[in-house]
N, C-alpha and C positions, 0 to 999 in steps of 0.2 A: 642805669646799671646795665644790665645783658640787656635790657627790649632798645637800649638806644645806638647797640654797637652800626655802624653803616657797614655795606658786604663788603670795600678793600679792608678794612677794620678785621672783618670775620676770617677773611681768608686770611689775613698777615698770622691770627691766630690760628685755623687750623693748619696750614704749615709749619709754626714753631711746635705747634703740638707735634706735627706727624715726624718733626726732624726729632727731636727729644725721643719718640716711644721707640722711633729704631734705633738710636744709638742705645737707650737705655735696655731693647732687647737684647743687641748684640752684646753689651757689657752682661746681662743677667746670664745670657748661656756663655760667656769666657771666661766669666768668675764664680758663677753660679750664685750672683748677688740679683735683686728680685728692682733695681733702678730707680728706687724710692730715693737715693740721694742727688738723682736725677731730677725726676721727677718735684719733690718737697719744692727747691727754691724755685725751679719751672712756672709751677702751677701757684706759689704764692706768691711770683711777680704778677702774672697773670689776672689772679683774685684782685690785687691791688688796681691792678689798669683799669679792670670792670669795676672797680669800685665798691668791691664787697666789703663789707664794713671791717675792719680791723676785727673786732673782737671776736670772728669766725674765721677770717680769711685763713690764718695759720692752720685754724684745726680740719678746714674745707681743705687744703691741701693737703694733710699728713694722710686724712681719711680716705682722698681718693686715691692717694700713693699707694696706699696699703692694698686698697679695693686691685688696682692695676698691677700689685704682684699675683695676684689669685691666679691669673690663666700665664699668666711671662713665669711663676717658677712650674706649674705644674709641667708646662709645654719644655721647659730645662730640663726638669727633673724626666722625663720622657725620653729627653735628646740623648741624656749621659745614662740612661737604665741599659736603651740599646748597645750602649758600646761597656756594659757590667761593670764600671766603674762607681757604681754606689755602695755607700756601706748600709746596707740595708738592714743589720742585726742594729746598729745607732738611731737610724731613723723610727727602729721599732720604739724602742726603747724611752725615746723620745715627744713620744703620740701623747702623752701627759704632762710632762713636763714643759717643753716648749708653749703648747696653747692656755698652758697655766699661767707661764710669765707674760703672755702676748697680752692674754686677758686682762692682767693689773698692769699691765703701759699702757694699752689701750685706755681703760679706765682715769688712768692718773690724766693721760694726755687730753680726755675732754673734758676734766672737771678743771684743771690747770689754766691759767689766762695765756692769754696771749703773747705777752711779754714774757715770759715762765717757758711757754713751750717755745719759745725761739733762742731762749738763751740754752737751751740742754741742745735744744738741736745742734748750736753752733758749736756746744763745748764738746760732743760726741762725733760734729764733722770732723775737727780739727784733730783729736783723739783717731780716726782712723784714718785720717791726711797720713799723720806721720808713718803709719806704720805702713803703708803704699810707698812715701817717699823712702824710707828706709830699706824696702823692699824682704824678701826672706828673711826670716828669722834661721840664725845660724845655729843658734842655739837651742834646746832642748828643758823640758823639766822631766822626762821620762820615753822609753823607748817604745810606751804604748799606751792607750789612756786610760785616764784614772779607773777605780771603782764605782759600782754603781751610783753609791753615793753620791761620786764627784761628780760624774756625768750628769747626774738627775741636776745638780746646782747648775753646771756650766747651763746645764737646755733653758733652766728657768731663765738664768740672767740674760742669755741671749735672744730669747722670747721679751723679754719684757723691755729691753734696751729697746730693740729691734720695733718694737711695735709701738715704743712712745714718739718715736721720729718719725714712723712709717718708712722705714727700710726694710729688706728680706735677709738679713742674719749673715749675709754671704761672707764679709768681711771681717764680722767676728768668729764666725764657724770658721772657716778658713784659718783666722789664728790659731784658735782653737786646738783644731786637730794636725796641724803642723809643728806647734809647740810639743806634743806628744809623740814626734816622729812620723806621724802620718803624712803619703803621699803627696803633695801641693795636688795630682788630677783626681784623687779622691774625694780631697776635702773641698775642693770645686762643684765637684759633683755631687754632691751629698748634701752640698750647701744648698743648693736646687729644692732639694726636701724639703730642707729646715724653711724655706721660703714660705713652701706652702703650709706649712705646718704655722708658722705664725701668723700668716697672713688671713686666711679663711676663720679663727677666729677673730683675729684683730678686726676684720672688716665690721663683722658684724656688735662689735661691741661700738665700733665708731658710729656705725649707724646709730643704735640703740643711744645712744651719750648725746647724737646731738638732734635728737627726734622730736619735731614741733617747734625746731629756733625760729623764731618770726624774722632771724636776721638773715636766715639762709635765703640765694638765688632761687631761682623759678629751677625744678625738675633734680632739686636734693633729696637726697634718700640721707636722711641724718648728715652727718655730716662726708657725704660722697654724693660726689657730683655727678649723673647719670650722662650729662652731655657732654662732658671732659672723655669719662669713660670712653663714650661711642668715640671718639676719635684714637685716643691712646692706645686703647687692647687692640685694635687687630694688625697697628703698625709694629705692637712688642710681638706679636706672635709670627709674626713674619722674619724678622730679623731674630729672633734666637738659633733656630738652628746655625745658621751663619756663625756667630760665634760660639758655642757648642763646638761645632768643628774646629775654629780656629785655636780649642784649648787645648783637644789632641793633637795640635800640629806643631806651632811656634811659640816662641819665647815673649813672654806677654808682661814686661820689663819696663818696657818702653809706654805701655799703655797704663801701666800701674802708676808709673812716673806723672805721665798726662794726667791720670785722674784724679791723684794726689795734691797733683795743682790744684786743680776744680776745687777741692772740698774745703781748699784751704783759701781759694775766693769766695766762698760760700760760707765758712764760718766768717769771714770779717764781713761780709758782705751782713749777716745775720746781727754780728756786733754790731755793726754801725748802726745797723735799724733800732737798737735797743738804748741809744742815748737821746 
């Protein structure tokens, strides 16, 4: 397993790691998405290479996704505060509701097999493929959003989507609050929050879900991988401001397109594994 990788072996990996944590930076501060749909199939081909047994490999990867939005959204959420593009009466608003959905994905996601969390992951990539390939929503359900009520609902289900895949919300927040007439650089920005907001507890439930697996690698904290970690965070924290800026500048159209592709090799990529 990992004590048998030889060092071109080691390097071929931490270079795909360190190419993945910056694009997945750059994409977290453009879209204010937290790079878990980056990261998930990354780290679960990876898991596989090392040979980590199947019946953790998936959840070793959602968990550390999760863990690696922790410092990529707050460092977002930081980049778009400075230029007061957050809606920061939502994010209040949200401090309960979001870590309450996170908490029951998290949960579903480590007690759930293997086979189970790869078939939602794929059905949930392909579900937010389309709506990248589609690009803007032209349309509307309202000129502002809902009541508290609705709000409280949208935070849970986007906490709890968000944290059984280990993603940071950005691409469902972003619908979200665009359906509602809101800004596309607000709801980027804002998204940033909801990142953190899912993420810091999701981590710690995936810990806690997969603590004492005899199947986990050497240097797992539940099921997050501490040495993945050390490579990934400091190459997303570098690369976020980089796009941060590039979402107050240009038309990010083009990039939606690309990574609509992505998700949509990645849900069949995920099917196929599943026959």
């Amino acid at each position: 397993m990992l004590t048998s990788i030889d060092f071109h072996s080691a390097a071929v990996i931490i270079g795909a790691l360190a190419l993945a944590a910056g694009l997945a930076g750059f994409l977290a501060g453009l879209f204010g998405i937290g790079g878990g749909a980056i990261y998930v199939p990354v780290l679960y081909q990876l898991y596989q290479w090392l040979q980590v047994p199947e019946a953790v490999a998936m959840h070793l990867a959602v968990g550390t996704s999760i863990a690696t939005i922790v410092p990529t959204s707050l460092r977002s959420l930081y980049a778009h505060l400075s230029r007061e593009a957050v809606d920061r009466r939502l994010l209040k608003e949200w401090c309960i509701a979001v870590p309450a959905g996170s908490i029951a994905g998290a949960f579903l996601a480590a007690s759930a097999s293997s086979v189970t969390l790869r078939a939602i992951f794929a059905a949930l990539a392909f579900v937010i493929s389309l709506k990248l390939l589609f690009g803007r929503i032209e349309w509307t359900l309202g000129k502002d959003l809902p009541g508290k009520a609705g709000r409280s609902l949208a935070g849970v289900i986007i906490g709890f989507s968000s944290a059984l895949i280990g993603i940071g919300g950005g691409v469902l927040n972003n619908t979200f609050m665009t359906l509602y007439g809101r800004p596309m650089i607000q709801s980027v920005a804002t998204s940033a929050g909801v990142g953190a907001l899912i993420a810091v507890p999701g981590v710690a439930t995936y810990i806690f879900g997969g603590w004492g697996d005899p199947l986990l690698p050497p240097f797992s904290l539940g099921f997050v991988s501490l040495t993945t970690l050390v490579v990934v965070a400091p190459m997303s924290l570098i690369a976020v401001p980089f796009g941060a800026a590039l979402a107050h500048k240009l038309s990010r159209r083009t990039l939606e397109i690309g990574f609509g592709i992505f998700l949509v090799l990645v849900a069949l990529r995920f099917a196929i594994s599943l026959s």
